[in-house]
LUMKELUM-391876 format. One line per 8 residues: number of its first residue (from 0); their letters; for each residue y, x, z of N, C-alpha, C. Coordinates in pm, whole numbers. Layout:
REM LUMKELUM-391876
NUM	A	Y:X:Z:Y:X:Z:Y:X:Z ~ ...
This chain:
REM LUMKELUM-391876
0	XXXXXXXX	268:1460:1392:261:1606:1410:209:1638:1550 ~ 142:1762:1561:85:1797:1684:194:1821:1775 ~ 138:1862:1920:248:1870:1990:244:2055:1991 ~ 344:2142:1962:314:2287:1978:305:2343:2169 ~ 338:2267:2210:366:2269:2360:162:2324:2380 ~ 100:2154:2321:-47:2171:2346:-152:2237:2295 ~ -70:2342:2155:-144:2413:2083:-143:2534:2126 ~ -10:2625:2187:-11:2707:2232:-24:2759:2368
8	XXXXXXXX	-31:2662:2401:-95:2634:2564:66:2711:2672 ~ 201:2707:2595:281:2713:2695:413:2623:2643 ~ 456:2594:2732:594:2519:2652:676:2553:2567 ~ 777:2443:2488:828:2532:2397:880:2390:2394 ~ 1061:2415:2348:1108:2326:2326:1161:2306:2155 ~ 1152:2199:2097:1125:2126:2012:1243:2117:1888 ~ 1374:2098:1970:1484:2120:1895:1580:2178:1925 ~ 1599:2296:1784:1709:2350:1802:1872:2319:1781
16	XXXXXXXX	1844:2193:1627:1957:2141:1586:1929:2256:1405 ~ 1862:2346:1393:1851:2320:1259:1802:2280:1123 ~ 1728:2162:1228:1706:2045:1099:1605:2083:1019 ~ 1497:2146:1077:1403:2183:996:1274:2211:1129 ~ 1171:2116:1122:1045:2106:1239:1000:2281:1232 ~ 976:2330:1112:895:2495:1083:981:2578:1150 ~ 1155:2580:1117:1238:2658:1180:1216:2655:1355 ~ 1280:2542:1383:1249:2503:1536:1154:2532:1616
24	XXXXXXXX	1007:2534:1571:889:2599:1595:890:2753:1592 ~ 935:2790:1466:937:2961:1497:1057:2998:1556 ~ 1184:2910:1612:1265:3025:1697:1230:2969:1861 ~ 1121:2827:1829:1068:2836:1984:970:2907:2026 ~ 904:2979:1965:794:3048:1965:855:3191:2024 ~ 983:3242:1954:1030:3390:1915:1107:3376:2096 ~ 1176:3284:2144:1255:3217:2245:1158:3228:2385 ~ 1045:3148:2358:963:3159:2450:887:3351:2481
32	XXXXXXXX	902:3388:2367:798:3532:2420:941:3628:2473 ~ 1053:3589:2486:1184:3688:2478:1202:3611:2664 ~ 1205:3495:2652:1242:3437:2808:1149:3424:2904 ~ 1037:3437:2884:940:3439:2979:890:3521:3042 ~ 845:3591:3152:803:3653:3194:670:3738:3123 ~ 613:3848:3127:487:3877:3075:381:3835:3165 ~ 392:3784:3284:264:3782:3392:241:3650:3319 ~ 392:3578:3295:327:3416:3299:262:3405:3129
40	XXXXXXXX	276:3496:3015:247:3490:2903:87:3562:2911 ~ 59:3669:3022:-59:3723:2993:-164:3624:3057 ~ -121:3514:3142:-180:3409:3191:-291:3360:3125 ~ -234:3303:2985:-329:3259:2848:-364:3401:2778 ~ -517:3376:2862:-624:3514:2757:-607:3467:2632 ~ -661:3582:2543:-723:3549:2438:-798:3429:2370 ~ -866:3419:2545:-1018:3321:2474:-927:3188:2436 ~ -864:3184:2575:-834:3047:2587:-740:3010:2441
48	XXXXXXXX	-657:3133:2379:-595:3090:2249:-690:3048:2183 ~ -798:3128:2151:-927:3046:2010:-970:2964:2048 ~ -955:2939:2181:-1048:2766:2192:-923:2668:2158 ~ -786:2708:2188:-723:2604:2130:-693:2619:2025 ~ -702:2712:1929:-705:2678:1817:-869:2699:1726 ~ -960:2656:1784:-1053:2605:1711:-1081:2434:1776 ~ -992:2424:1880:-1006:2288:1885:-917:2213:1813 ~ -770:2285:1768:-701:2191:1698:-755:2202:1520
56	XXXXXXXX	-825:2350:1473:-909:2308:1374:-979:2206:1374 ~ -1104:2192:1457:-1187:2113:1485:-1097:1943:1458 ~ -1001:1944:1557:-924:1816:1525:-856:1789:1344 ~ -823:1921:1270:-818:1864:1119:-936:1882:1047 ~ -1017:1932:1069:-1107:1919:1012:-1210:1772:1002 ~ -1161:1731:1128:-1275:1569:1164:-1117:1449:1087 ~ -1017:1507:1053:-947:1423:1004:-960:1420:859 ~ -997:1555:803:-999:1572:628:-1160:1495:621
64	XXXXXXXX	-1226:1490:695:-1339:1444:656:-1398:1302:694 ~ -1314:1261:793:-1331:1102:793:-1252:1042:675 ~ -1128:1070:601:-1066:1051:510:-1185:1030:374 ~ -1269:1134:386:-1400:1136:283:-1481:1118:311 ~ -1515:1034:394:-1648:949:434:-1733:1041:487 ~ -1705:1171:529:-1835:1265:602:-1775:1253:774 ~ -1814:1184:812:-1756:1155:956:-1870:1151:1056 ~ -1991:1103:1061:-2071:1099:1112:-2125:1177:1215
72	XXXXXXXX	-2141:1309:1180:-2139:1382:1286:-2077:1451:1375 ~ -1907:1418:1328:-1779:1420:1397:-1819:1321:1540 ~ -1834:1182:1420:-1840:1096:1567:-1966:1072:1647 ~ -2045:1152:1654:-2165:1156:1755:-2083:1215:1820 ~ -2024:1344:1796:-1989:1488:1876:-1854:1406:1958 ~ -1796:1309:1933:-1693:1237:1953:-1749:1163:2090 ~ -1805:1046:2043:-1880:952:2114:-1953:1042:2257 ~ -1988:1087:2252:-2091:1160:2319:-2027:1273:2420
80	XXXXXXXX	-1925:1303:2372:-1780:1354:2474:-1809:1533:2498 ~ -1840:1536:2382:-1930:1721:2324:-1811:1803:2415 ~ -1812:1950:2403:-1736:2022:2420:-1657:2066:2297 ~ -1549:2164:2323:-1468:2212:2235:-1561:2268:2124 ~ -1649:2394:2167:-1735:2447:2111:-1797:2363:1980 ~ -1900:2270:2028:-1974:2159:1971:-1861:2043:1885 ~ -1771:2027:1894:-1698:1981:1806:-1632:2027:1724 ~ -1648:2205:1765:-1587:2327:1624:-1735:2318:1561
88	XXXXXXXX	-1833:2320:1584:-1936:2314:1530:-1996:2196:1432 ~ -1946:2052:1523:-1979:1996:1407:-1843:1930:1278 ~ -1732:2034:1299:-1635:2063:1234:-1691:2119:1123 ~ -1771:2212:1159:-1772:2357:1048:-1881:2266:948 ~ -1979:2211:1016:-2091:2125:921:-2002:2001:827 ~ -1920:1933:886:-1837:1838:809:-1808:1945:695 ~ -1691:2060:699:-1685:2138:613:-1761:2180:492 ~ -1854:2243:560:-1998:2239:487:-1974:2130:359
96	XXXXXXXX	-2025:2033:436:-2032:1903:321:-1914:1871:273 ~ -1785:1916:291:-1717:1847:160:-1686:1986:-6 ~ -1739:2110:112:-1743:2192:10:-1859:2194:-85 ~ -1998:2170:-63:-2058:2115:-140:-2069:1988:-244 ~ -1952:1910:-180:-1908:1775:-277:-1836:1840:-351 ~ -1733:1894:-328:-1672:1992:-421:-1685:2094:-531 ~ -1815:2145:-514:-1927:2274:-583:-1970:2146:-673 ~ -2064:2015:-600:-2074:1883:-731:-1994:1874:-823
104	XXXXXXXX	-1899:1819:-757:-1789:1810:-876:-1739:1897:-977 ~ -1747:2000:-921:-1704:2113:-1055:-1814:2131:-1154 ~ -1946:2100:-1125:-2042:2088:-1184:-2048:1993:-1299 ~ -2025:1886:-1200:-2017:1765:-1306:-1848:1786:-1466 ~ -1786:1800:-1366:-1652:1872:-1458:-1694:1954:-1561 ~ -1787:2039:-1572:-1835:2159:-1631:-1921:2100:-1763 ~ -1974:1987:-1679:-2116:1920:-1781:-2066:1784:-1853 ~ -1987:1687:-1783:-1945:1563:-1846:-1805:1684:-1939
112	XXXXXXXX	-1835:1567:-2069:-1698:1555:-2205:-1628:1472:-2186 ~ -1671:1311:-2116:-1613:1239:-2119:-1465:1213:-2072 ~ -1362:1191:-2131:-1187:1177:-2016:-1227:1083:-1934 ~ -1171:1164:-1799:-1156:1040:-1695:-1000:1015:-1635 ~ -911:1009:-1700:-822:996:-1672:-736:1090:-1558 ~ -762:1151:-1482:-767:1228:-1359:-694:1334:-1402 ~ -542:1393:-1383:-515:1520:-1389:-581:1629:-1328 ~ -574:1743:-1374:-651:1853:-1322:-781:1859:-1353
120	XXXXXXXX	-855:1814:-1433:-995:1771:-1421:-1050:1724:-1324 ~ -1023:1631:-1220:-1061:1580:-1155:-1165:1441:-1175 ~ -1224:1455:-1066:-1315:1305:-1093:-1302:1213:-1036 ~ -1333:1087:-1101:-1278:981:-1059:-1389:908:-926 ~ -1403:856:-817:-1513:795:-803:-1480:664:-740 ~ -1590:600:-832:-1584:475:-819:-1637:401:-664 ~ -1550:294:-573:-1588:243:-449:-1720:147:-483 ~ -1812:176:-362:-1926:135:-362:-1922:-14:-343
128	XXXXXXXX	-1953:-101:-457:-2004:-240:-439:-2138:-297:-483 ~ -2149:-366:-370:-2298:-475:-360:-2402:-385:-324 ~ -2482:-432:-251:-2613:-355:-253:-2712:-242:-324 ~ -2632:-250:-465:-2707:-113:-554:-2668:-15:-571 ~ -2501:-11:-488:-2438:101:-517:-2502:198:-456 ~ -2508:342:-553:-2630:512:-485:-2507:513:-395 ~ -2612:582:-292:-2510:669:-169:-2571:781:-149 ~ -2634:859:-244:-2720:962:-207:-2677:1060:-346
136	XXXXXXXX	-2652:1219:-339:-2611:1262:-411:-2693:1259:-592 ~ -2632:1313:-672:-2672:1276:-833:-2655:1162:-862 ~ -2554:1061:-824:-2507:916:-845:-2495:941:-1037 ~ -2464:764:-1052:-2492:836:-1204:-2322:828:-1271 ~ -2372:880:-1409:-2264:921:-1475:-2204:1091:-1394 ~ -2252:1143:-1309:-2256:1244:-1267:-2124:1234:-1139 ~ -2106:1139:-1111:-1970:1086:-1013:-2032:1143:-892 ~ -1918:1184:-773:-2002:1190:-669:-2007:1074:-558
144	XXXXXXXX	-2110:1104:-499:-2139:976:-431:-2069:969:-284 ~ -2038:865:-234:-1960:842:-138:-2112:798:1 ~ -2020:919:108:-2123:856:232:-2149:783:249 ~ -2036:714:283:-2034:570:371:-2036:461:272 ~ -2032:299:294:-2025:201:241:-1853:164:261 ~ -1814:149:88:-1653:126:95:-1695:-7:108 ~ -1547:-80:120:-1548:-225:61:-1509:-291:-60 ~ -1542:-378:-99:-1497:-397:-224:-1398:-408:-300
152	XXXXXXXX	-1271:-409:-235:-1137:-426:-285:-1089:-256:-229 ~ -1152:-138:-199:-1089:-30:-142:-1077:35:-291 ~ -968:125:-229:-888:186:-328:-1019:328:-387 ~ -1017:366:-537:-1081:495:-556:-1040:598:-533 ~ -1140:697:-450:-1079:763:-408:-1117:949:-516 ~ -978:980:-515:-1001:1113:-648:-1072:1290:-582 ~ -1129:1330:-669:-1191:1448:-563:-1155:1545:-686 ~ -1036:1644:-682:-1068:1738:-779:-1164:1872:-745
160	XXXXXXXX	-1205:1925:-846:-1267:2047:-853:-1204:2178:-807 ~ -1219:2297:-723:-1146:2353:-686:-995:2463:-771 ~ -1085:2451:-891:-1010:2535:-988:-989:2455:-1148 ~ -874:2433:-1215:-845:2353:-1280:-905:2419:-1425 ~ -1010:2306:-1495:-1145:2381:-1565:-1088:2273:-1721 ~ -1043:2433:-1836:-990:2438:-1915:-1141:2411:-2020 ~ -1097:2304:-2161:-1170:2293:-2243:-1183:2403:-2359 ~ -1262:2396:-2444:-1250:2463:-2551:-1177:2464:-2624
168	XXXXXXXX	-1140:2302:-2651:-1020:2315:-2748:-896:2375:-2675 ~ -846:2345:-2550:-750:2418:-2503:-725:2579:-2486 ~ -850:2646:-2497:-873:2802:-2529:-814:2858:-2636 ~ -835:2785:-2738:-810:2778:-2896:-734:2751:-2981 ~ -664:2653:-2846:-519:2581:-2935:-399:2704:-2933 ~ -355:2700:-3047:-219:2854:-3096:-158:2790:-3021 ~ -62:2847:-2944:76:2826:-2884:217:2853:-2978 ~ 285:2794:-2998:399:2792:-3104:500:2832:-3029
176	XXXXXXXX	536:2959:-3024:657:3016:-2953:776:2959:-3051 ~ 885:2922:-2971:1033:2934:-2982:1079:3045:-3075 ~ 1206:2986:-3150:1272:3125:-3224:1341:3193:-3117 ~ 1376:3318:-3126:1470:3445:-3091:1417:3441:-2937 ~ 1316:3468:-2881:1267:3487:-2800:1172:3580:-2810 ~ 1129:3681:-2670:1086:3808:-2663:889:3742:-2692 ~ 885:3599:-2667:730:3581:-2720:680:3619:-2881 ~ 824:3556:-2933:823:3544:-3078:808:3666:-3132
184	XXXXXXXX	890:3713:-3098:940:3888:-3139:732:3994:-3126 ~ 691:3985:-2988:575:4009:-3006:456:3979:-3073 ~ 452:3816:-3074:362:3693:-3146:376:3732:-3303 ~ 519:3769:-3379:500:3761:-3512:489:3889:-3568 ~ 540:3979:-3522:546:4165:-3537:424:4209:-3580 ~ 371:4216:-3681:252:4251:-3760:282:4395:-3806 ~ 381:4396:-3844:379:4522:-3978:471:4610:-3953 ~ 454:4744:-3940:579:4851:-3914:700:4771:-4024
192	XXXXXXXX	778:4831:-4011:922:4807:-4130:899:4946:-4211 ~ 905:4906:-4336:954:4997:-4449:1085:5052:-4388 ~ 1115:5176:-4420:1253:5257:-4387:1248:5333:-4539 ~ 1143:5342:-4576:1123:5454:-4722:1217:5417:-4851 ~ 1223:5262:-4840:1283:5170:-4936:1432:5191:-4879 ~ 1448:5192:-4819:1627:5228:-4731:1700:5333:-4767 ~ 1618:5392:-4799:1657:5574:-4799:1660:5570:-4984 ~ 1541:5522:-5042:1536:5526:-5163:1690:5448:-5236
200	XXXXXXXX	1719:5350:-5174:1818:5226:-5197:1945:5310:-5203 ~ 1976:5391:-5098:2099:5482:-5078:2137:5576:-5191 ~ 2031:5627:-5229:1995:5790:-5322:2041:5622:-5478 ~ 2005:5552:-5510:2013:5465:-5614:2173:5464:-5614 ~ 2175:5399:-5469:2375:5362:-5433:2485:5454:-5454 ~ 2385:5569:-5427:2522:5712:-5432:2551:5731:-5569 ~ 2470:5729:-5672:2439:5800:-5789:2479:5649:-5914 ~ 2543:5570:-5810:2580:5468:-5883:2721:5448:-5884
208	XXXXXXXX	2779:5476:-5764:2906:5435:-5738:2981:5566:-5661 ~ 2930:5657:-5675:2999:5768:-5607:3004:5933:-5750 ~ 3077:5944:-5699:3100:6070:-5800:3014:6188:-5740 ~ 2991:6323:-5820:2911:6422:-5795:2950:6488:-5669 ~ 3077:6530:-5646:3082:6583:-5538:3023:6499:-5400 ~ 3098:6369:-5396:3030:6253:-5276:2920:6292:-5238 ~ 2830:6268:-5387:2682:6218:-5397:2591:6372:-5374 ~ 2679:6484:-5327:2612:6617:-5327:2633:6633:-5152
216	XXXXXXXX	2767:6574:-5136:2781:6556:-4970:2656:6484:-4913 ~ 2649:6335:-4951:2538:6268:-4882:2438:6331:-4915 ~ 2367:6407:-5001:2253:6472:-5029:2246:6585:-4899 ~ 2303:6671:-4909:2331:6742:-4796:2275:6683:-4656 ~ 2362:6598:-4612:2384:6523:-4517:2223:6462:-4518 ~ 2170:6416:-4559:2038:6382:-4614:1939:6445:-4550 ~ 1934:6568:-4578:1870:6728:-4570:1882:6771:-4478 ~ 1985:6723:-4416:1982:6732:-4235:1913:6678:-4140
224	XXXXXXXX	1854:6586:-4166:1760:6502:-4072:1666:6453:-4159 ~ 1642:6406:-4267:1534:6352:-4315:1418:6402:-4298 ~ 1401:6550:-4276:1263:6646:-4286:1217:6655:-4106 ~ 1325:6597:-4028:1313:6599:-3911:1237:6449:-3888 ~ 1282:6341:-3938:1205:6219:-3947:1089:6227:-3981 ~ 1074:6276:-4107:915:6264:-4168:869:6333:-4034 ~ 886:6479:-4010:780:6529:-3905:790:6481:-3785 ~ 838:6374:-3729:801:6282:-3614:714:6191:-3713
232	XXXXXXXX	753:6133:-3756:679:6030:-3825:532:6031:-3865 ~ 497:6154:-3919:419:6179:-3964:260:6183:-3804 ~ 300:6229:-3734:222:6198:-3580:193:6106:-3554 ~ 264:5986:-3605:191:5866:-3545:157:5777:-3577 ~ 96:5665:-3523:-30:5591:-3557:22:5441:-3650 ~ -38:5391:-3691:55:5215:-3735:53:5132:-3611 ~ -12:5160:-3527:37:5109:-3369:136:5152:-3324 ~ 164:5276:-3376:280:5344:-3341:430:5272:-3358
240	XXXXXXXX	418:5288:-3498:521:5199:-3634:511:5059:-3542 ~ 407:5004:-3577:441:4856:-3536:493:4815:-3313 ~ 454:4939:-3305:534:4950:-3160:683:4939:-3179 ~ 718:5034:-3269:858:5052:-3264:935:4982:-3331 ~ 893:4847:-3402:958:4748:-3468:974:4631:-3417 ~ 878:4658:-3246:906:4545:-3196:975:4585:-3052 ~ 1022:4734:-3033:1106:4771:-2962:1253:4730:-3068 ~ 1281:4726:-3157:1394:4712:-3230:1407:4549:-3218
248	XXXXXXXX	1301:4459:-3269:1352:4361:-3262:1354:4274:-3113 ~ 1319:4359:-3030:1365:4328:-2879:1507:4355:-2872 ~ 1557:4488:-2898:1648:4515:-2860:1801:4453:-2910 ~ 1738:4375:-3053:1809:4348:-3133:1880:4145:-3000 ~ 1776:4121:-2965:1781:3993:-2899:1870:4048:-2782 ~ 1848:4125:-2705:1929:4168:-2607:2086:4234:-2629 ~ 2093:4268:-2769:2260:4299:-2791:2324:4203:-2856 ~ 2181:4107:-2922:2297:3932:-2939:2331:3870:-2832
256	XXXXXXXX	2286:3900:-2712:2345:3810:-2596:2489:3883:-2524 ~ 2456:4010:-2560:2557:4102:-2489:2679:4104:-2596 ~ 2666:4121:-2748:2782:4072:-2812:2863:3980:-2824 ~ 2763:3823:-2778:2839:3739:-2798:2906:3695:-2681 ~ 2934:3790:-2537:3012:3815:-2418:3115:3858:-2460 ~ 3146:3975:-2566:3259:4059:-2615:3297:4039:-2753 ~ 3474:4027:-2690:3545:4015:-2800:3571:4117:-2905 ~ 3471:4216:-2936:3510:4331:-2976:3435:4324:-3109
264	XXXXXXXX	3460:4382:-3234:3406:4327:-3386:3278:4391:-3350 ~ 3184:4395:-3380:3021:4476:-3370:2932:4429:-3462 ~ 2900:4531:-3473:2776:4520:-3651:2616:4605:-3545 ~ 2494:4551:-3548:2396:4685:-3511:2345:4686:-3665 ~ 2301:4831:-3698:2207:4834:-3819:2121:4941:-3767 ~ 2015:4963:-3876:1914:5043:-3863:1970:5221:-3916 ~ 1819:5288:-3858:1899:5424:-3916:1877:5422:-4099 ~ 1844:5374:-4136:1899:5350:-4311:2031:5294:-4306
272	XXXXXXXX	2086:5190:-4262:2193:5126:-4255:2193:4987:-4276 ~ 2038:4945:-4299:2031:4816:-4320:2127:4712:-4196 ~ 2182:4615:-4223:2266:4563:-4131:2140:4453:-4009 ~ 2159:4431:-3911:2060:4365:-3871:2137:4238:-3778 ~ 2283:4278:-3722:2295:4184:-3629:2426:4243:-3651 ~ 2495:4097:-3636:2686:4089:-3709:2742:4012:-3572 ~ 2841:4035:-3558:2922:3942:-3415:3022:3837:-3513 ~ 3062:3722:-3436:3129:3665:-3557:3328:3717:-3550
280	XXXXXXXX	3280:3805:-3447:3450:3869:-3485:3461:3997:-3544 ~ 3341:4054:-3612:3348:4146:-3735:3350:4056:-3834 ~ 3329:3948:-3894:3300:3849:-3956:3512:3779:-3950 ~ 3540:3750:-3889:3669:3707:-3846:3778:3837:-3921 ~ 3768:3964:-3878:3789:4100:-3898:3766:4106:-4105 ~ 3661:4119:-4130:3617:4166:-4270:3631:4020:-4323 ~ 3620:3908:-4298:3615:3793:-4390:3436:3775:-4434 ~ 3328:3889:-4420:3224:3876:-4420:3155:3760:-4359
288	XXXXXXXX	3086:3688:-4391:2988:3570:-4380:2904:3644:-4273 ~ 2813:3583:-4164:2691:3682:-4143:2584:3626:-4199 ~ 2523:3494:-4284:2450:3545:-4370:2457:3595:-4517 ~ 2561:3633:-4567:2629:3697:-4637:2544:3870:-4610 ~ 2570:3901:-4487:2512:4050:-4420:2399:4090:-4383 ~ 2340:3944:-4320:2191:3951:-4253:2101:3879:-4339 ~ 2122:3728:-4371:2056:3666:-4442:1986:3760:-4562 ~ 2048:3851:-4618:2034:3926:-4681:2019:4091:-4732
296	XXXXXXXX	1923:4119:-4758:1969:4319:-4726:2126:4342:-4744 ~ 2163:4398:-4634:2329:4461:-4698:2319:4567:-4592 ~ 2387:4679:-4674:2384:4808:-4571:2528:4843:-4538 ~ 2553:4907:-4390:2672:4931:-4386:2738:5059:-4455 ~ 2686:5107:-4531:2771:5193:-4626:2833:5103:-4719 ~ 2764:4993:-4738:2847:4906:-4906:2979:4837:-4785 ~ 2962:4771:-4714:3115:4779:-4666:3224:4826:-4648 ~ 3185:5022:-4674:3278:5096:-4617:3335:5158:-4817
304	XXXXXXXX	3454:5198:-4773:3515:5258:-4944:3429:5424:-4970 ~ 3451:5471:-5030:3334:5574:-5065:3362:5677:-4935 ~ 3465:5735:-4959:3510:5820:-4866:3437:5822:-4733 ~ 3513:5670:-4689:3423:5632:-4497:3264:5636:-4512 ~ 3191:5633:-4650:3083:5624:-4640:3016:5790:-4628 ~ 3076:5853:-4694:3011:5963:-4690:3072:6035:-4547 ~ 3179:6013:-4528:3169:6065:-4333:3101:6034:-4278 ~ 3090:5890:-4277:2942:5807:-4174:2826:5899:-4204
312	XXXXXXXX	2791:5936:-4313:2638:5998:-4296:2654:6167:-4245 ~ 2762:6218:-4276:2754:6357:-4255:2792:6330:-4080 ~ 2853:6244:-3999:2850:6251:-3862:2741:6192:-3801 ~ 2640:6098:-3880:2513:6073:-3851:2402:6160:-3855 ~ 2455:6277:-3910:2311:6317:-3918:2335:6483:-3811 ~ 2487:6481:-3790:2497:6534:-3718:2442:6555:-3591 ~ 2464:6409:-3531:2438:6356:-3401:2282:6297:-3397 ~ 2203:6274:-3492:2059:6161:-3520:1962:6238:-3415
320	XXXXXXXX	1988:6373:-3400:1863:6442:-3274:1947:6544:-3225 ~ 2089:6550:-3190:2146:6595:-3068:2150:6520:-2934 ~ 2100:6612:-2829:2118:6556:-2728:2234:6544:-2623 ~ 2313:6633:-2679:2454:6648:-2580:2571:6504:-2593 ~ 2547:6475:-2762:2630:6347:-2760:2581:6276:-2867 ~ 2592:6131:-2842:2500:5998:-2892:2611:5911:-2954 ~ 2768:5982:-2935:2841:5841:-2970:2964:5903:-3023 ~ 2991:5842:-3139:3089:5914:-3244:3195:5831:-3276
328	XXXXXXXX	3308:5876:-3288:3450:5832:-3271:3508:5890:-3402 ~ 3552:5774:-3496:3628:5827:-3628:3716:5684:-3678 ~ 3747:5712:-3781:3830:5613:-3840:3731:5592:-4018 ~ 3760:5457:-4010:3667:5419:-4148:3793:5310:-4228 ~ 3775:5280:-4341:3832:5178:-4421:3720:5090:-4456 ~ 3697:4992:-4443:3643:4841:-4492:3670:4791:-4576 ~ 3635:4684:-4646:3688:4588:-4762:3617:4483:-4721 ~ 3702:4411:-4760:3639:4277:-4750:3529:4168:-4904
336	XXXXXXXX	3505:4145:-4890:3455:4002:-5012:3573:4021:-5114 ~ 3703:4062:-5101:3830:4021:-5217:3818:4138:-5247 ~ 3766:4290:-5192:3828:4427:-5183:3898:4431:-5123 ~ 3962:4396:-5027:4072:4382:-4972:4033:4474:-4831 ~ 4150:4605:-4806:4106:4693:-4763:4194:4678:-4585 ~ 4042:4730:-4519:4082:4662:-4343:4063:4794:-4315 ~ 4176:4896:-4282:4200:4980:-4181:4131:4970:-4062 ~ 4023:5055:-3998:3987:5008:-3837:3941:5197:-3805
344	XXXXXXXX	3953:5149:-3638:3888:5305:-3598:3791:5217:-3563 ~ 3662:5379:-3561:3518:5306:-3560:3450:5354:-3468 ~ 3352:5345:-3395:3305:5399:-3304:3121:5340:-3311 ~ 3057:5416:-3321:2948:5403:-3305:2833:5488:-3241 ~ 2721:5396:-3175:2679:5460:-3055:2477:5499:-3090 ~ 2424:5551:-3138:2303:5595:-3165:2206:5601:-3032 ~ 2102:5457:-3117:2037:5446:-2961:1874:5464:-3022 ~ 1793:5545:-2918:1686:5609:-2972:1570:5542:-2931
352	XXXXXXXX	1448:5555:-2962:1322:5495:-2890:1270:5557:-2810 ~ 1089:5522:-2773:1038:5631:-2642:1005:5773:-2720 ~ 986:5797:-2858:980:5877:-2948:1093:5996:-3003 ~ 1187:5918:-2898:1300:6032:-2924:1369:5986:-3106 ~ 1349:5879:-3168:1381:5896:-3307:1508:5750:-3325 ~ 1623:5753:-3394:1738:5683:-3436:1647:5569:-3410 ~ 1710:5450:-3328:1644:5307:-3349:1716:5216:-3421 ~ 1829:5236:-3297:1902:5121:-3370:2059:5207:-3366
360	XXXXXXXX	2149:5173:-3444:2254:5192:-3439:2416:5090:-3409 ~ 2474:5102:-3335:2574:4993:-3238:2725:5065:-3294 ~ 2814:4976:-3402:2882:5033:-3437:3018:4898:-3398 ~ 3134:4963:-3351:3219:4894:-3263:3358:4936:-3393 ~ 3431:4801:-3450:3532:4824:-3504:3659:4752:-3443 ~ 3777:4873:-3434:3885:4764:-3421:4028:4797:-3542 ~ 4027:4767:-3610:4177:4683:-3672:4278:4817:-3638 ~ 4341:4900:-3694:4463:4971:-3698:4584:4872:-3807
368	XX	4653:4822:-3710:4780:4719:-3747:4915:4816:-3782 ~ 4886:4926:-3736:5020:5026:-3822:5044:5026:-3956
C-alpha cells in the first residue's frame, strides 16, 4: 500500500486502533485538517495536489499495464528519469492501449460462438510460444495478442470484455418463477376473474336452500350495490380487470404471511364470497379442511346457517361503498362438515382497490363458549 503521508503531501498518522486501513485513513485525513494550522495546510497549492495525484495515477497506471505487457513506454519514460508530467503522459498512452485491447476483445466476444471456458465472456489468451507466435494485433482465432514475448511455461493470462455480453439463447430462455411469489402472481395473471358466475351461483343458492322471505332479503340486499358495480365496471378496460386480479392475488400472498403470525381463526374471500385464503385455526375452529375450502369453489355463505347468511349480505352491501366505515361487527353461526353448529362473533373488514371497488374481504372469527 502507498504511503498516504506521500500522497497527500502532509503527514498523517496511520493507526488509529480500528482495524480497518480505509477507516484510519479517513479519520487521519478528518484529524489532520481539524489539528493543523490553515497557513501550514494552505502551504500545499492546488497544483502541487494534481501533480501528486497524477503522479500516483501515473504510478497505477504503469502497474496495470506492465501486468499486460504494455510497458514499454512506461519504461523509456522510467529509464530516462522523465518528469511527473511525462510519466502522466505516457500513463495516459499505456491506458490508451489497454482500452483498445479491451474494445478487441469485446469485438471478438461479439463475433466468436465458440465457449471458451472464461466466466463473463471473457477471453482466453493463449502465452506466446516459439518463434511463430503473432504479436501484432488480429492474432488468430480472434484472441488478443500479447505485447511482449511470454515464456513458455507462463501462466494465461484472462482479459474480459468491459460489459458482460449475453447470447441469444440466453435472451430467450423463459425464466420459471417459484410458486406463491409476487413474480408468479404477475408472470401467470392473464385473465380478469369471472365475478358474474359468483353472483349467478348465489341467486341458484338462495332459491335452493332458503325460503321466500330469505331469498327476497338477499335480493334486496343485491339491489343495493350490484347496479353500483356494474357502473364502475362498466369504465374499464381488460387491462383494467386483469390489473385488479393481480392486485388481489398480491394481496392475497401478503395476508398469508400476516395470518400465519396470528392466532386468530381468518377466512379472506372475494366480494361474491368465493373463499380464497383459510388460516389453519379457522380450520381447527370449523373442522373445515382448507382444501376442502380453497382447493375448491366454496363460498362463505355455505358455511354460515341461513339466517347468518342473509345478515352477511344485507351488512355487506351496506358498507361495499360507504366511506365512513369499512369494518363490521356481528355475530354469525357456522357448521361444520357434521352440521355441527359453532357459535362465533364475526368481524369482518372490506378492503378496496385503486378503483374504489370491494377487493378482497378479511373476515375474523372467534368461538362464543357460553
Amino acid at each position: 500500500m502507498n504511503d498516504p503521508s506521500g500522497l497527500f503531501g502532509f503527514p498523517m498518522s496511520s493507526d488509529y486502533g480500528f482495524g480497518s486501513e480505509a477507516v484510519n485513513l479517513e479519520y487521519s485525513i478528518i484529524s489532520t485538517m481539524l489539528s493543523s494550522p490553515t497557513s501550514e495546510l494552505s502551504q500545499m497549492s492546488d497544483l502541487s495536489m494534481v501533480e501528486n495525484w497524477q503522479r500516483q495515477g501515473s504510478m497505477d497506471a504503469m502497474g496495470n499495464s506492465v501486468a499486460n505487457g504494455n510497458h514499454s513506454q512506461l519504461q523509456k519514460a522510467l529509464v530516462q528519469g522523465a518528469t511527473a508530467a511525462q510519466v502522466a503522459a505516457a500513463a495516459q498512452v499505456a491506458a490508451a492501449q489497454v482500452a483498445a485491447a479491451a474494445a478487441a476483445a469485446a469485438a471478438a466476444a461479439g463475433v466468436a460462438s465458440s465457449p471458451t471456458g472464461v466466466p463473463g465472456g471473457g477471453q482466453l489468451v493463449s502465452p506466446t510460444v516459439g518463434p511463430g507466435a503473432h504479436s501484432s494485433a488480429g492474432g488468430p482465432n480472434g484472441l488478443l495478442p500479447t505485447a511482449g514475448a511470454n515464456t513458455a511455461g507462463s501462466a494465461p493470462t484472462v482479459v474480459s470484455p468491459p460489459f458482460p455480453h449475453h447470447t441469444g439463447a440466453a435472451r430467450i430462455s423463459k425464466r420459471k418463477f417459484p410458486s406463491n411469489t409476487p413474480e408468479n402472481v404477475y408472470a401467470n395473471t392473464k385473465q380478469p376473474f369471472n365475478y358474474t358466475d359468483g353472483f349467478h351461483y348465489l341467486l341458484r343458492y338462495v332459491r335452493e336452500r332458503m325460503d321466500k322471505e330469505e331469498m327476497m332479503r338477499i335480493c334486496r340486499a343485491m339491489a343495493m350495490f350490484r347496479p353500483s358495480f356494474i357502473a364502475l365496471i362498466m369504465n374499464l378496460t381488460p387491462e383494467d380487470l386483469i390489473f385488479m386480479e393481480k392486485c388481489f392475488q398480491r394481496t392475497i400472498l401478503e395476508f398469508e404471511k400476516l395470518i400465519s403470525f396470528s392466532g386468530t381463526p381468518t377466512v379472506v374471500w372475494r366480494r361474491t364470497g368465493e373463499i380464497a385464503l383459510v388460516g389453519k385455526e379457522f380450520s381447527l375452529l370449523t373442522q373445515w379442511g382448507r382444501d376442502q375450502l380453497v382447493g375448491k369453489k366454496t363460498y362463505i355463505y355455505e358455511l354460515m346457517d341461513n339466517q347468518s347468511a342473509v345478515e352477511y349480505w344485507e351488512k355487506f352491501s351496506t358498507h361495499a361503498f360507504e366511506n365512513t366505515e369499512q369494518t363490521v361487527m356481528t355475530t354469525c353461526i357456522l357448521l361444520s362438515p357434521t352440521n355441527r353448529v359453532v357459535p362465533c362473533t364475526f368481524c369482518f373488514t372490506i378492503k378496496r382497490d385503486i378503483f374504489d371497488i370491494p377487493l378482497a374481504i378479511v373476515g375474523n372469527f372467534l368461538p362464543i363458549l357460553s
